[in-house]
N, C-alpha and C positions, 0 to 999 in steps of 0.2 A: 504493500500500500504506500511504503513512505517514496518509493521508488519510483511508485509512479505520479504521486503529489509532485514530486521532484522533476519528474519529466514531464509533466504539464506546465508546471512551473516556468521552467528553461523555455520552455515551448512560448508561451505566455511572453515572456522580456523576450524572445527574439524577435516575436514578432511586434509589439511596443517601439524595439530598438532598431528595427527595420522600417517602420512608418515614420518614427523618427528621422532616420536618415537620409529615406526618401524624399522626405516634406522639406527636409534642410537643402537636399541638394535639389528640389523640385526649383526651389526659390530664386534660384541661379543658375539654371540650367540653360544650354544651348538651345532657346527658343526660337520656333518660326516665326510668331507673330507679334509685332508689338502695336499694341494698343496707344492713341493720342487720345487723349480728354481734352475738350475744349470749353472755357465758360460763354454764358449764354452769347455776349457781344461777337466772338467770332465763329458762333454756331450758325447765322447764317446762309441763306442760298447763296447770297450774292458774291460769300467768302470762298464757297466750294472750291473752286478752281486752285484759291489760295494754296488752301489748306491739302488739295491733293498734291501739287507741285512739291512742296516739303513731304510728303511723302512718300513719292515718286523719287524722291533726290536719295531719300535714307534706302528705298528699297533699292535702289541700286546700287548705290555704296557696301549694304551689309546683306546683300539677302536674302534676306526679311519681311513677310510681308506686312504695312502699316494698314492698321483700324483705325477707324477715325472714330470717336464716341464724340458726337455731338450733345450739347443739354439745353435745359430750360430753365437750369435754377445751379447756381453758386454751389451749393453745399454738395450737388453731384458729382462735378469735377473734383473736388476738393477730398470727397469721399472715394471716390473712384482709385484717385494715385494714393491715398492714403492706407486703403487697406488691398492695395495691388489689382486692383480689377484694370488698372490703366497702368500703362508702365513710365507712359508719361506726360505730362500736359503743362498747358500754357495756364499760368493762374496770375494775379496778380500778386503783388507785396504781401499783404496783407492775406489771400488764398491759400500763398505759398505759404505762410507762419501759420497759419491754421491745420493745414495738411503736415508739417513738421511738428508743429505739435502732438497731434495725432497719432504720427509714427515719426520717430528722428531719423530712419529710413529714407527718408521723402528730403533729397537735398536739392536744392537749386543746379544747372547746369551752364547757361548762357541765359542772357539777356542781349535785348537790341541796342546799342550803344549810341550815343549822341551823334552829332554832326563831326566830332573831331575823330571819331572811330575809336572810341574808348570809353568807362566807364565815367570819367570827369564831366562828362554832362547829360549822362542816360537818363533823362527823365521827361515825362510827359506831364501833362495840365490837369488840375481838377478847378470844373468850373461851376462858380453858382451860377445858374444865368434865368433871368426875367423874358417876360414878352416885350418885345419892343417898345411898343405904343404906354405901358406900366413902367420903364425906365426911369422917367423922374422921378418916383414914386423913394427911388436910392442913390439918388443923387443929390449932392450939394453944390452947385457950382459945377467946376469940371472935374468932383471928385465925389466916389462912388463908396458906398458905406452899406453895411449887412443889418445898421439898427432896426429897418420896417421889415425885418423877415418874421422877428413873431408874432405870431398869432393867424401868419398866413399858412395856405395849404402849401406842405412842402412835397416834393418827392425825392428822394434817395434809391439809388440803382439796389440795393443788400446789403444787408448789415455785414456781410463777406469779402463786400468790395473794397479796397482801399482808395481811391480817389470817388467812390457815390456812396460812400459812406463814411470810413474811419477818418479820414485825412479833412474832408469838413464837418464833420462834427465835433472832431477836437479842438479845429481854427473857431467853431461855432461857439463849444463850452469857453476856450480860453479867452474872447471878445463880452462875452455879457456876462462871464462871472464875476468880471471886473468892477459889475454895479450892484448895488446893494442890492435891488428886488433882483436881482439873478445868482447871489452868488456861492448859494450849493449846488447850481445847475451841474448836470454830469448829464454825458453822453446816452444812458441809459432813460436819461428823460426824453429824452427826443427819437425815442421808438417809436412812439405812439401818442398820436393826437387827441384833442380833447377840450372842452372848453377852462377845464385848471392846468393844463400840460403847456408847453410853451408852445408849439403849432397848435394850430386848431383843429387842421388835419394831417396827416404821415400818407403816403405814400411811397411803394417802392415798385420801381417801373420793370424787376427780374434783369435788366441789363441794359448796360447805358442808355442805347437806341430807345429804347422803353421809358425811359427817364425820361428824356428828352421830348418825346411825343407826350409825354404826361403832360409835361408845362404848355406845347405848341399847339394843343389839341384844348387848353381847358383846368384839366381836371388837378392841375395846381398853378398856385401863382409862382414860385420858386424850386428849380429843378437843378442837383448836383450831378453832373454825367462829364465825362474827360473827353479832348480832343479826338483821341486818336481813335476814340471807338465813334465816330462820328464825322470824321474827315470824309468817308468816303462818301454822305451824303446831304453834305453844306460847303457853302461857300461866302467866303470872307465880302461882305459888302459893303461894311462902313470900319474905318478906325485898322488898328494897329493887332496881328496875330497874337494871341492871348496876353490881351492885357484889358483890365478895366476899360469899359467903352464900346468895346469892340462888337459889331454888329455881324453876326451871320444868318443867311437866308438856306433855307431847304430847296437845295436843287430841284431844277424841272422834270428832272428823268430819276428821283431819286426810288432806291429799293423799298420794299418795304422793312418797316413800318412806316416809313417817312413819305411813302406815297399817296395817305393819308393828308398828309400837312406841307404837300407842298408849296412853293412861293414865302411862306411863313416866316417870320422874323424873331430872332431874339437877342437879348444883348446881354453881355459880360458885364455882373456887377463885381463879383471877388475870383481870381487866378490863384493858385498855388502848386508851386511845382512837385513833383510825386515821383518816386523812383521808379525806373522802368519795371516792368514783368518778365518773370523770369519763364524759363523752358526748365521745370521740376522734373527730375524722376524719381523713382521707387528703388535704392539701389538692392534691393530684395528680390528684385526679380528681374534687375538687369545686374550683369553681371562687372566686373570689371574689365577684362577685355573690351564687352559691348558698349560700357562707358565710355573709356576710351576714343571708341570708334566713333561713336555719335557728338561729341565734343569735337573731332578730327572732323568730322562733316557740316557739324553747325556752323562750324569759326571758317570754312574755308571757305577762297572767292567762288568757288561753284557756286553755294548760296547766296554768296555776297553780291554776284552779282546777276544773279537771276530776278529778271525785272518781273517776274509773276511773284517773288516773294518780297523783294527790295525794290516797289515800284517806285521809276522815274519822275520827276515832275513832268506836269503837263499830261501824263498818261492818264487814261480813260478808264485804267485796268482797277478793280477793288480790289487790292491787297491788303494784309496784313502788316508791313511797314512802308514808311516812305524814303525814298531814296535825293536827298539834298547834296550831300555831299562824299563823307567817310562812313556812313552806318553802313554795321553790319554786325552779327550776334559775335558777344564776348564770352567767354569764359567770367564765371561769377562764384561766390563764397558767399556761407551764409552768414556770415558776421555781417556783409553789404545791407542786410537788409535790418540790422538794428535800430538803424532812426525811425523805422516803421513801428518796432516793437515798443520804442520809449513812448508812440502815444499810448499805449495800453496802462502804462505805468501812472 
């Protein structure tokens, strides 16, 4: 009897210690397919193209063949690379500390670098922006102020996003807590609107484009949504490229959602610059060799200068970045993304 308790036993932990090690080595293994997760903003038709062209580039370089996981909602992608259903995706700042959080697996890879072709000025815009014709409403002279935003309907892209969400709500708590009747405001007040809350009403539009059409359609008077998820369908009509004043119109031929609201105007009351968005993996289930490799193909001029991924000025093409001068994806570290983490603090 004890002989054979003992040889179930053995039986027992081998095969424990064999799922084990399968699972371990499952996580890194020599895979066919890798998965991309995208957040709502470059989920898109209109991005399609974009988004196959980088996939097309990796699966030739490695391959491999790439999935595209397109969503509807922030916390998908973010979930997705985090507990490895995606091996890897484009999140923002703020996506990406969420998803590291979650698993410290989940590291940053590249980002899109500024005009000088390097990290020293990789950063994009978060915009408060009003309806045109409501503009004086925040203005004093020829300067622009955030004090009549309470009590109006606001929209905010997800409490997940860092430029429509984390990045002005923190510029938002640090400007009126400064005054007595505001000054235990926190960011967790301005989730949700109400007649004793500081909006009246909260809105979130699922992704910039959404945001955006919140305010140009209506359904708020003040809308945080960032340039770049929005370039490909406005255009600059009065005033100076992200700065206070600055008037843009919804293209005539614009994609949806903006084919709703076309001709439509709205203007820049508050700019703040936001660190660019990283290209996160899972290194759980990419391996290091594969890391390697996809670092060796992000950073190279293949991509750099493929005008379906690094569109030209003047082109017609809806991409994913714009091509001004030296951009092109860097190699990034996740310490880069700390000035993002100290708003939390």
């Amino acid at each position: 009897m004890k002989k054979t308790l003992l040889f179930l036993l053995s039986l027992v932990m081998l095969v424990v210690f064999a799922g084990c090690s399968a699972s371990a080595g499952g996580a890194t293994e020599d895979k066919d397919t890798l998965t991309i997760a995208w957040l709502p903003n470059e989920s898109g038709a209109d991005l399609t193209e974009a988004r196959d062209e980088i996939g097309k580039v990796i699966e030739e370089k490695t391959g491999k063949k790439v999935k595209h996981q397109t969503t509807t909602d922030y916390i998908v992608a973010i979930e997705a690379v985090a507990n490895g259903n995606a091996d890897i995706a484009f999140l923002g700042a703020q996506g990406y500390i969420e998803a590291h959080n979650k698993n410290e697996k989940v590291l940053p890879l590249v980002v899109p670098s500024g005009a000088s072709g390097t990290l020293e000025d990789a950063v994009y815009y978060s915009w408060l922006a009003v309806n045109k014709e409501n503009v004086k409403d925040y203005q004093s002279g020829d300067k622009f102020s955030i004090d009549n935003i309470q009590g109006k309907k606001f929209s905010f892209v997800s409490n997940s996003s860092t430029s429509g969400f984390k990045v002005p709500s923190t510029g938002i708590v640090d400007y009126f807590s400064k005054q007595a009747e505001f000054k235990g405001l926190t960011t967790e007040d301005l989730l949700e609107g109400g007649e004793d809350n500081f909006f009246n009403e909260v809105l979130y539009g699922g992704s910039h484009q959404g945001s955006a059409v919140n305010l140009l359609s209506g359904k708020a008077d003040v809308a945080a949504f960032c340039d770049t998820c929005v370039s490909n369908y406005v255009e600059l009509a009065d005033g100076e490229d992200n700065r206070p004043g600055a008037v843009y119109q919804v293209k005539k031929d614009a994609a949806e959602p903006f084919n709703t609201v076309v001709g439509k105007e709205f203007s820049l009351i508050s700019v703040t610059p936001v660190l660019n968005a990283p290209f996160a993996i899972n290194s759980e289930t990419v391996n290091e060799e594969l890391q390697a490799q996809l670092l060796e193909i992000m950073t190279s001029d293949e991509i750099t200068n493929n005008e379906k991924i690094f569109v030209p000025e003047g082109s017609e093409f809806s991409g994913l970045f714009k091509k001004s001068k030296d951009e092109r994806l860097v190699e990034v570290e996740d310490a880069w993304f700390n000035p993002i983490r100290e708003l939390s603090k």
